[in-house]
C-alpha positions in Angstrom: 76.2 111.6 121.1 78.0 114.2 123.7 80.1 111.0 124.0 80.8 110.7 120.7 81.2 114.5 119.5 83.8 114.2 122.9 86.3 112.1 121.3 85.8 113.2 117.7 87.0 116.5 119.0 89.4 115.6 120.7 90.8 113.3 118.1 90.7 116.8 115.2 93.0 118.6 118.1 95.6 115.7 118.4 95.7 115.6 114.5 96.2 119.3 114.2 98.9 119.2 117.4 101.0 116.4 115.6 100.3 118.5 112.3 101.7 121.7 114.2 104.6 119.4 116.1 106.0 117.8 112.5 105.8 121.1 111.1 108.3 122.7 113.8 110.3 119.6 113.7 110.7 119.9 109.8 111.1 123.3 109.3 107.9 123.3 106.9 105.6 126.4 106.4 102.1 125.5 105.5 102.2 126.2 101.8 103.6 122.6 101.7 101.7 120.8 104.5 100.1 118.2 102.0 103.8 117.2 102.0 104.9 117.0 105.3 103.9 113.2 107.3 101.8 113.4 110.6 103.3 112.1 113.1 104.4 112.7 117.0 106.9 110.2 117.8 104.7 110.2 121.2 104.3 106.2 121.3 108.0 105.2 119.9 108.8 103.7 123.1 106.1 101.0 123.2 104.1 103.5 125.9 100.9 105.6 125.6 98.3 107.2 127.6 94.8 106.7 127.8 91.9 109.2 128.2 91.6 108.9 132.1 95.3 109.8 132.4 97.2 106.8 132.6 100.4 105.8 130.7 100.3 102.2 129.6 102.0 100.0 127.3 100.3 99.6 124.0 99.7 96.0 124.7 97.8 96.6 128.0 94.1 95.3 127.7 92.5 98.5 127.2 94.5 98.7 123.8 93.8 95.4 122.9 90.2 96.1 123.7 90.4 99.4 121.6 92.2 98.0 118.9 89.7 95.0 118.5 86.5 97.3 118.7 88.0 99.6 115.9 88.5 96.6 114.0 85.2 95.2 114.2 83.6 98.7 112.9 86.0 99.3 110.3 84.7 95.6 109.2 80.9 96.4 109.8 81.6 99.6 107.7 83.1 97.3 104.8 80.4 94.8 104.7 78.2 97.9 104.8 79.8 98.9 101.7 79.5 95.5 100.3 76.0 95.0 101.1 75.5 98.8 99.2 77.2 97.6 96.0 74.3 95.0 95.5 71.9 95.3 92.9 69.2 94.5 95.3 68.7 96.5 99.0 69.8 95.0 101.9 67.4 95.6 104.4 70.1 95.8 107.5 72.4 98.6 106.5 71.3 101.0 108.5 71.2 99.1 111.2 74.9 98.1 110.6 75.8 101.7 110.7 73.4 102.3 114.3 75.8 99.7 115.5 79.1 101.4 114.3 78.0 104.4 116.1 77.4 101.9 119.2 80.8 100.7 119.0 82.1 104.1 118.8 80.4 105.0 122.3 81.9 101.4 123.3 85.6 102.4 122.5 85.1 106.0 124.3 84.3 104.1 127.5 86.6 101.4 127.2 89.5 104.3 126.4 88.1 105.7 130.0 87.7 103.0 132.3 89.1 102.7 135.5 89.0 99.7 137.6 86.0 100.3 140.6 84.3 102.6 138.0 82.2 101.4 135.8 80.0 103.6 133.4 76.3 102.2 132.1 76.3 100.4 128.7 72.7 101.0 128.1 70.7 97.3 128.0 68.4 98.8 125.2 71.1 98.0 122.6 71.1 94.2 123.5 67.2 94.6 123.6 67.2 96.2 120.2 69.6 93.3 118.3 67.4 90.9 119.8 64.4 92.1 118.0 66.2 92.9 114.6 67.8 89.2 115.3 63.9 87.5 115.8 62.8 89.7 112.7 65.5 88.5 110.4 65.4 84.8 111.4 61.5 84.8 110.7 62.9 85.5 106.9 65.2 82.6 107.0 65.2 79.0 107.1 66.5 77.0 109.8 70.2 77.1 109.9 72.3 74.6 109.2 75.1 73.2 111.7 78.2 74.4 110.0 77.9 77.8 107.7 81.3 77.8 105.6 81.5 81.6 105.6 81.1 82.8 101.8 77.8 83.5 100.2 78.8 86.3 98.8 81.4 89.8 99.2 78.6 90.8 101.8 77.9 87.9 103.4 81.6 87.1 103.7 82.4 90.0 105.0 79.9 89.9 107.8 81.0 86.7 109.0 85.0 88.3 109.1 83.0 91.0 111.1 81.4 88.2 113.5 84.7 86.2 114.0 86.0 89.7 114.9 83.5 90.6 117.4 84.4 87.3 119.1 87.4 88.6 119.6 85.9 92.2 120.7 83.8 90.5 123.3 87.2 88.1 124.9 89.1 91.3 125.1 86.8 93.3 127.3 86.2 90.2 129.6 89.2 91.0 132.0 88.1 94.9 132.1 84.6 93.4 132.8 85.7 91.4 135.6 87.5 94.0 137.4 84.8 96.6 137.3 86.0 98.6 134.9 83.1 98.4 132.1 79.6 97.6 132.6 79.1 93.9 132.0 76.4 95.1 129.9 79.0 95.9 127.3 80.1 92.7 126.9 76.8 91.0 126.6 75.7 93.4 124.0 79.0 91.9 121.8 77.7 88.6 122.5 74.3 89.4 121.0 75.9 91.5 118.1 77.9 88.2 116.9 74.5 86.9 116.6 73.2 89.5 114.4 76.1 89.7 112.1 75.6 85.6 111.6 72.2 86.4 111.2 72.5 89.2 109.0 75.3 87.4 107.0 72.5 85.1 105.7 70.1 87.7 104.2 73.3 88.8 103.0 73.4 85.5 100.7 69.4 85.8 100.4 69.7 89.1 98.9 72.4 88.6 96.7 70.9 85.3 95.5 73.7 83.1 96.9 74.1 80.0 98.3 75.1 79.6 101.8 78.2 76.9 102.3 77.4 74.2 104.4 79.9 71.6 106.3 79.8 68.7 104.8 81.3 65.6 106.7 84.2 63.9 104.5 82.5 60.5 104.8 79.6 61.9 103.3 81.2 63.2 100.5 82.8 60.0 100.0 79.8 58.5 100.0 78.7 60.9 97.4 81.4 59.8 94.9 
């Protein structure tokens, strides 16, 4: 949480800086700040710097890596949202947003790694979606080969969420690999694609959906 409370901080004094900056730029006072756009034209030339100091290009791995762990949170977050709207609970929103807050400590170490030093991801996290993941399945029938993501605004959602921690968990690989994040991390975004297919399906369950299964196109010829 110090972790967290960190970069939230620090995040509120940038805002207020730019605010401050485009202020002076513009002339403004601050009877019409609602007016006036944020911005500090710090990253126009393709560059920015990263917690531990260093000036990078925004397409550098760490960005990508930031970028795609934002991504998949603001995604959990919707499918939280989704899974709210239902007229029936959905047992796994909470743990949706113990995982947002997860990813948030995620993106503060990835946004302060440094090759040679590598911070503990805690193992409990991967040991705790591994138990939600066995108590969930013991609800569900086995699945099927192919699940055609759908089921559902919830369960959709979700499995835009899991395709997106795929992508999460391939852009921390290189940072992984050269010491610069606990290998933990990326084992714990491994397990959490499991949990979001898992969860995806008591989505559908929940909302009294059907999942969609592949079907072969010879079978369906058959069908006919």
């Amino acid at each position: 949480m110090d972790l967290a409370r960190s970069a939230w901080r620090k995040s509120i004094y940038i805002y207020k800086s730019s605010l401050q900056n485009s202020l002076r730029n513009s002339g403004s006072t601050p009877s019409n700040i609602a007016e006036v756009a944020v911005f500090s034209r710090d990253g126009d030339s393709g560059l920015t710097v990263t917690d531990a100091g260093d000036t990078k290009p925004k397409d550098d791995m760490i960005f990508n890596a930031l970028g795609a762990t934002d991504e998949l949170s603001s995604y959990i977050g919707l499918a939280r949202e989704f899974a709210c709207d239902g007229k029936v609970e959905h047992p796994y929103v909470d743990k949706l947003k113990r995982v947002q807050m997860i990813l948030f400590d995620l993106n503060h170490a990835i946004s302060k790694s440094i090759p040679g030093k590598t911070k503990i991801f805690e193992s409990k996290h991967t040991k705790d979606l591994e138990e939600w993941i066995l108590e969930y399945a013991n609800q569900l029938p086995p699945p099927e080969d192919y699940i055609i993501p759908g089921g559902g605004k919830a369960c959709a959602s979700l499995h835009v969420a899991r395709n997106v921690c795929r992508r999460a968990e391939r852009s921390i690989t290189s940072l992984v690999r050269n010491g610069a994040l606990d290998k933990e991390a990326q084992t714990y975004l491994n397990r959490l694609s499991d949990f979001l297919l898992t969860v995806s399906r008591i989505a559908a369950k929940c909302d009294q959906r059907t999942e969609n299964i592949y079907i072969p196109r010879a079978e369906v010829q058959e069908e006919k």
